[in-house]
Residue, then its C-alpha position, 0 to 999 in steps of 0.5 A: x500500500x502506497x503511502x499517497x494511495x487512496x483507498x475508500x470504504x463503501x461510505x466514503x464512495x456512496x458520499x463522493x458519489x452523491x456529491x458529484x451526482x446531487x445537489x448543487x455545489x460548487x464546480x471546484x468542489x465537484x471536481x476535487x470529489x471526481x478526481x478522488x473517486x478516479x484516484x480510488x484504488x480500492x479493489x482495482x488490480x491497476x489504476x487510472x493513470x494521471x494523464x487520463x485523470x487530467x483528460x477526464x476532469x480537464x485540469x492539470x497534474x499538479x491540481x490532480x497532486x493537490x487534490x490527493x494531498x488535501x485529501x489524505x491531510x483532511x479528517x474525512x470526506x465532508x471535511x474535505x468537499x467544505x470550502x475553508x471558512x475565512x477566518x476575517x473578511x476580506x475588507x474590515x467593517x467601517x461600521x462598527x458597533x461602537x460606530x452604529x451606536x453613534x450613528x443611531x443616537x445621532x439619529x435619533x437626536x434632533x436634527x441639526x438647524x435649518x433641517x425639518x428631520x435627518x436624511x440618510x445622506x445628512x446622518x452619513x455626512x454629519x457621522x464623518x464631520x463627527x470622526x465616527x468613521x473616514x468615509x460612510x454612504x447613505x447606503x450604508x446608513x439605510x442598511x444599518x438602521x433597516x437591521x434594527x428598525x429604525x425608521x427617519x420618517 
């Protein structure tokens, strides 16, 4: 038994083979479960040979590569078809909780003089004049005050 060969049991199979069959998923993570199912040695007297593999699912050899060593390192099947959650989102949040409290107060005080009521562009142009944030757009302001249900009207 070769280090790097994949051996699946009957479970592991039925999941691979349902996840390639079923359900929508993710094109990447459909073809990661083929080439498992393709690398699968299990009962067979020879194996499928890279190249063919490569052919078969249409992606080069160091893919092929790639894919056997995350699924030898992954803890099991499902492990191994989830994408990896990021840990932080790609771009930090400009509104942050103590922020969104600042806003919401300043929404809810008077408005300022010469204004009948807040607008979604003054309460966003008034929350960066403050310093609560470096720049803020009347979107963000309308997201933020429809999550708690707030209403300017």
């Amino acid at each position: 038994m070769e280090n790097n060969a994949i051996y699946l049991n009957e479970e592991e199979r039925a999941e691979l083979t349902k996840f390639t069959k079923t359900g929508k998923h993710d094109v990447r993570l459909v073809n990661r479960a083929r080439v498992i199912l393709l690398l699968d040695r299990t009962g067979k007297k020879d194996h499928l040979r890279i190249g063919r593999i490569c052919e078969s699912v249409g992606i080069s050899r160091q893919a092929i590569y790639d894919i056997r060593a995350a699924y030898l390192s992954a803890e099991n099947v499902t492990a191994f078809l989830k994408r990896k959650e990021r840990e932080t989102p790609p771009v930090a949040p400009k509104i942050t909780g103590e922020v969104e409290a600042r806003i919401i107060a300043l929404a809810c005080s008077e408005p300022p003089k010469g204004y009948a009521r807040w607008t979604l562009r003054l309460l966003a142009s008034k929350a960066v004049e403050l310093d609560f944030v470096e720049s803020l757009s009347n979107v963000s302001v309308h997201a933020l005050l429809k999550k708690r249900n707030i209403s300017l009207i």
